[in-house]
GUSE-511278 format. One record per residue: z, y, x of N, C-alpha, C in turn; residue in one letter. Coordinates in steps of 0.05 Angstrom, whole numbers, padded with zeros to 5 digits, always signed. Layout:
ZYXZYXZYXA
...
***
This chain:
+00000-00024+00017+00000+00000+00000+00000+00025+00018X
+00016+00027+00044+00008+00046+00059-00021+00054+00077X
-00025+00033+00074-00064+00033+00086-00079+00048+00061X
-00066+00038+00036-00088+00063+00011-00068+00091+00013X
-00045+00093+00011-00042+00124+00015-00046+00139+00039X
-00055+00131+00064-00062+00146+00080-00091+00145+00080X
-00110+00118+00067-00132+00127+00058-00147+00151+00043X
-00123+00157+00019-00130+00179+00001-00123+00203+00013X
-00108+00208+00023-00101+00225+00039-00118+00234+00060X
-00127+00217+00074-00153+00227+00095-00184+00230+00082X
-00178+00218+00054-00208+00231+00039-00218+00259+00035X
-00237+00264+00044-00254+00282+00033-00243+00305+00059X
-00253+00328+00053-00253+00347+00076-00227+00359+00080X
-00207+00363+00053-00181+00377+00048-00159+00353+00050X
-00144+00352+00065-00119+00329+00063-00095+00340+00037X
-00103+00331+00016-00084+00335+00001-00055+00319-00001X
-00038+00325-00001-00018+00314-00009-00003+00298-00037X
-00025+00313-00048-00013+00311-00086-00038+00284-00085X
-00060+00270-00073-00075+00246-00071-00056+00223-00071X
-00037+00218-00047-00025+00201-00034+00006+00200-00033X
+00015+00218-00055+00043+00223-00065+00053+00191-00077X
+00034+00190-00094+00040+00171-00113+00056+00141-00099X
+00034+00135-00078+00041+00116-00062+00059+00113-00050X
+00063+00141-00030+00084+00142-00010+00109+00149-00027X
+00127+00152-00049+00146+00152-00072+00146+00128-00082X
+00122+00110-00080+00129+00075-00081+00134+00056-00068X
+00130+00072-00039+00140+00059-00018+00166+00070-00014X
+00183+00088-00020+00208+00110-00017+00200+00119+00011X
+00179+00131+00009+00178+00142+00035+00177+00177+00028X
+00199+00191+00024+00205+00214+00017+00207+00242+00035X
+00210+00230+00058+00209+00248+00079+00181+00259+00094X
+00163+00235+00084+00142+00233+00092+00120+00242+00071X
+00128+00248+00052+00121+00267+00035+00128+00294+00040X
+00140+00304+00045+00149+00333+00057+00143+00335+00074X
+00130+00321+00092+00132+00326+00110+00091+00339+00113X
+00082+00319+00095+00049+00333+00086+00051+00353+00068X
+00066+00351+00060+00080+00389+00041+00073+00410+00060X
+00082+00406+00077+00094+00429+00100+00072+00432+00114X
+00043+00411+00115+00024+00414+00135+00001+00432+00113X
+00003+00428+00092-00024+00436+00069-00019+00455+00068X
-00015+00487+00088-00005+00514+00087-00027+00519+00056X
-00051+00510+00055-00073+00520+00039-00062+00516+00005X
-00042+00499+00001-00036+00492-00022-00022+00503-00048X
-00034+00513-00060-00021+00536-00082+00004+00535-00089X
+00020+00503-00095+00036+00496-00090+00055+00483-00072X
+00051+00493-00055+00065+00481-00023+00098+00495-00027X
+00104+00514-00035+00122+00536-00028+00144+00516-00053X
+00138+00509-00074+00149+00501-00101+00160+00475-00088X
+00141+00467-00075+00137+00436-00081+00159+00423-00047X
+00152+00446-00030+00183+00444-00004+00203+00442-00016X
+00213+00465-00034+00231+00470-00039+00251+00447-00055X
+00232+00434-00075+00240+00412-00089+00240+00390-00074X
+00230+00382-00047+00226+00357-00036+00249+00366-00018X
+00261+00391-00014+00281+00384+00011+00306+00378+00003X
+00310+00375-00027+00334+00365-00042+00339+00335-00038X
+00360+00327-00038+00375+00301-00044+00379+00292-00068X
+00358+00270-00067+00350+00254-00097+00366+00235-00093X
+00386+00224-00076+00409+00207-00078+00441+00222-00102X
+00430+00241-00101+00456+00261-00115+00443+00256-00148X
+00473+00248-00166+00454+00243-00188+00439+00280-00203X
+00451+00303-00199+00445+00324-00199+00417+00334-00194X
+00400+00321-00178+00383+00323-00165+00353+00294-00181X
+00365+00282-00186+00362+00256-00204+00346+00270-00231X
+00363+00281-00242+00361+00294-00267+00341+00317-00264X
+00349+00342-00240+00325+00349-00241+00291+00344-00233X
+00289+00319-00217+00271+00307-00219+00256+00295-00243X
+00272+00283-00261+00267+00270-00284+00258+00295-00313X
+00277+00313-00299+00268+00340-00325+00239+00349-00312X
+00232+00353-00294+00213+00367-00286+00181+00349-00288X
+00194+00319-00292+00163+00298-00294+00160+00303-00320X
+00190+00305-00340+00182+00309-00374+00167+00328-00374X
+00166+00356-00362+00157+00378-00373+00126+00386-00360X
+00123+00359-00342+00098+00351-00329+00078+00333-00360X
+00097+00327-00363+00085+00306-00383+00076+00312-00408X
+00094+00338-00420+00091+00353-00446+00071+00372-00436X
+00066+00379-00405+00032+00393-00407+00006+00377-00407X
+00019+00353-00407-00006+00335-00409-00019+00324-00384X
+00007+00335-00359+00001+00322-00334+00003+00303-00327X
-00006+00288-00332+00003+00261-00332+00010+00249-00302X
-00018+00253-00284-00023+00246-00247+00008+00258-00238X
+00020+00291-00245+00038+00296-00229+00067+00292-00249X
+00068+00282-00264+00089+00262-00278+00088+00248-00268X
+00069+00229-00265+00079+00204-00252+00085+00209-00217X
+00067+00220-00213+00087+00225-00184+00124+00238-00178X
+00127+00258-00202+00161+00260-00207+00169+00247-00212X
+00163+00224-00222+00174+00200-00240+00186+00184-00219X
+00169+00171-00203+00174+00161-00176+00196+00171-00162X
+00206+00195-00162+00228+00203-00149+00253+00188-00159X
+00258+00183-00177+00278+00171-00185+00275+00146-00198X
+00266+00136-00213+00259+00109-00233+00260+00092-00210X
+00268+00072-00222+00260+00034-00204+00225+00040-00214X
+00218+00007-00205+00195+00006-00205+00182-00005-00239X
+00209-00014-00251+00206-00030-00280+00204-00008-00295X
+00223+00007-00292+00225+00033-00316+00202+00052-00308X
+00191+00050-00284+00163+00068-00284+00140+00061-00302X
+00134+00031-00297+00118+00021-00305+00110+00028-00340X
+00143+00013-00345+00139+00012-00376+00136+00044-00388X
+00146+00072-00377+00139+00095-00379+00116+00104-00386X
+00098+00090-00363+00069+00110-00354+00054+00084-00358X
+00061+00063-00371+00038+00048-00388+00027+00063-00414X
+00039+00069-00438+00033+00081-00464+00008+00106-00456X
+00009+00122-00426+00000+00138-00424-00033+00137-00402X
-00030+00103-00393-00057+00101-00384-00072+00073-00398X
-00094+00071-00382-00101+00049-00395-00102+00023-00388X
-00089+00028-00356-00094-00006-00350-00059+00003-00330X
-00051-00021-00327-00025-00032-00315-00020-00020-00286X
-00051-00025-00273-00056-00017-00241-00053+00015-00249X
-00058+00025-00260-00055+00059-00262-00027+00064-00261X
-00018+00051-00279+00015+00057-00286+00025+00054-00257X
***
């Protein structure tokens, strides 16, 4: 699974971060997500998105605001960056069954 998120991530001319989020939050690799935060100076959201990744998602405080912020990802109809908040906190069961109703096949979820 880490050979496809650094695949997506080296796609195309722009290294996005918001590509290969998904993966690297399924592997709990969280530091290593901030850490391509901090390199995408170009990213509209880079400034938002430090700020929220340099928090401690072991704190249940921090838990919650992860989880409020995928809902209100979700009620805009974001689905791609819901499920990447989602990942901050959820096991891998309660993700699934979440972000099934909202795609179409299992491998998406």
């Amino acid at each position: 699974m880490e050979v496809i998120a650094r695949t997506e991530y080296m796609a195309g001319d722009s290294r996005d971060p918001v590509a290969c989020s998904l993966f690297y939050f399924a592997l709990g690799k969280h530091k290593l997500v901030q850490g391509l935060w901090r390199q995408a100076a170009w990213h509209k959201e880079q400034a938002v998105m430090l700020q929220f990744m340099s928090n401690d998602f072991t704190q249940p405080r921090w838990r919650t605001a992860a989880l409020k912020n995928a809902y209100a990802l979700l009620g805009k109809r974001r689905f791609g960056e819901w499920r990447r908040l989602a990942f901050v906190d959820l096991d891998l069961r309660v993700r699934c069954q979440n972000t099934r109703p909202h795609s179409s096949s299992l491998e998406v979820a």
